[in-house]
N, C-alpha and C positions, 0 to 999 in steps of 0.2 A: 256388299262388295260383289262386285261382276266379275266372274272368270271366263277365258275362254271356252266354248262350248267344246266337247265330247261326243264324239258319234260312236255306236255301238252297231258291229255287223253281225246277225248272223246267217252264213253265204251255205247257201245248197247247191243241189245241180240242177235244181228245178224255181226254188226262190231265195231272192236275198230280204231275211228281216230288217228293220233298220228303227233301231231308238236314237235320240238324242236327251243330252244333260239337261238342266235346268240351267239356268243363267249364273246360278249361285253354284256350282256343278258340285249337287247332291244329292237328286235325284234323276232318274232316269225313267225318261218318259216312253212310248210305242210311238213309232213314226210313222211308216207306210211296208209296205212291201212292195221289195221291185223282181220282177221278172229276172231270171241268171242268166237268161238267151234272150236274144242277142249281148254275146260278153261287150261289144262296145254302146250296147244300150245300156245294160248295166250300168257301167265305168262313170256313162255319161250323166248318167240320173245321180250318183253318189258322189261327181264330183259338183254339180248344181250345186245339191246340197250343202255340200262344205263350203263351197262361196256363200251361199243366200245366207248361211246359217253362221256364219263366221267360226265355223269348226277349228282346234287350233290340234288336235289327237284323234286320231281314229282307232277304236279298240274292235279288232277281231276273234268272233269266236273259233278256237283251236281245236279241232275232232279229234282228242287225243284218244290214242288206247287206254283202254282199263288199268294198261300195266303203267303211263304215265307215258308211252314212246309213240312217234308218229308212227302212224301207218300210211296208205295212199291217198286219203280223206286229209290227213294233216298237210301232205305235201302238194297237192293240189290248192290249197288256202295258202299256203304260203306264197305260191307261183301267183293266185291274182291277187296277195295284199304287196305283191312287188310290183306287178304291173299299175293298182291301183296308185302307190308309192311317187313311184315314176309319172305318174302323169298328175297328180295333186301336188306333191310337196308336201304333205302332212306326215310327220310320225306315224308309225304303225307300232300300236302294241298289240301282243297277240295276251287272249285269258281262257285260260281252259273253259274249254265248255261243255264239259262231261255232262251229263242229265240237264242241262240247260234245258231242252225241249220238256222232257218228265218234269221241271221245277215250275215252265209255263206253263201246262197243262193244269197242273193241279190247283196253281193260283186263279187260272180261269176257270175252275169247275168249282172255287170256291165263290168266288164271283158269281156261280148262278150260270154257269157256261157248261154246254155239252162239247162232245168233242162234232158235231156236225155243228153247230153253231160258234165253234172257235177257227176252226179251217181258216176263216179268211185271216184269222188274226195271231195265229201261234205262232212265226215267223217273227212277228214284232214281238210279243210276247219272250220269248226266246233272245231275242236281241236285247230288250228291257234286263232278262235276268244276267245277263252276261254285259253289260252296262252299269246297272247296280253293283253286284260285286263287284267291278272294277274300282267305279267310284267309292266303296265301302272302304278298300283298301288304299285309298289314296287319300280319303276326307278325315284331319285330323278330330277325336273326338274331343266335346268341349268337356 
């Protein structure tokens, strides 16, 4: 059975990671990384994607505080999963992405990855882990 695809962000001030679902959407794949400047380059690259890709949810990661409360990190993700929102049409879920980066890291250093040979790819990496957990929590177990 074919589900609509799932896209996974995770948005910095420097880059945005980007995973997508599997077509069966259970697992989550590493996509690309897009540049976060130009914000309408960004925008413009992420919504491509959800067209090419027939995205039907877009799940963003949420820079929560330790304590579980936004800080200035949380509300700045919010303000571009609104913008993004608005110009796509796709649902916006947000997933905590506490240690999301700390959980890619260590999957690529199991992998056989240093942290200078993961650089280009921790961003997707990061995105993948806050992807997965989503789809963990949405995919009934058989």
């Amino acid at each position: 059975m074919i589900v609509p695809r799932v896209l996974g962000l995770d948005p910095g001030s420097v880059r945005i990671g980007v995973a997508i679902s599997d077509q069966l959407g259970m697992l989550a794949h590493p996509r690309e990384t897009i540049p976060a400047t130009p914000i309408a380059a960004a925008l413009a690259r992420i919504q491509e994607i959800i067209r090419t890709e027939e995205v039907a949810t877009v799940v963003i990661g949420l820079p929560l505080n330790l304590d579980g409360s936004d800080g200035p990190a949380a509300e700045n993700i919010r303000k571009f999963a609104s913008t993004l929102e608005a110009r796509c049409g796709c649902p916006i879920r947000f997933w905590d992405e506490r240690l999301s980066t700390v959980t890619a890291q260590q999957n690529l250093h199991a992998a056989g990855r240093n942290i200078r040979n993961s650089r280009a790819v921790i961003d997707q990496a990061a995105a993948q882990v806050i992807l997965q957990s989503y789809l963990d929590s949405i995919t009934p177990m058989f």
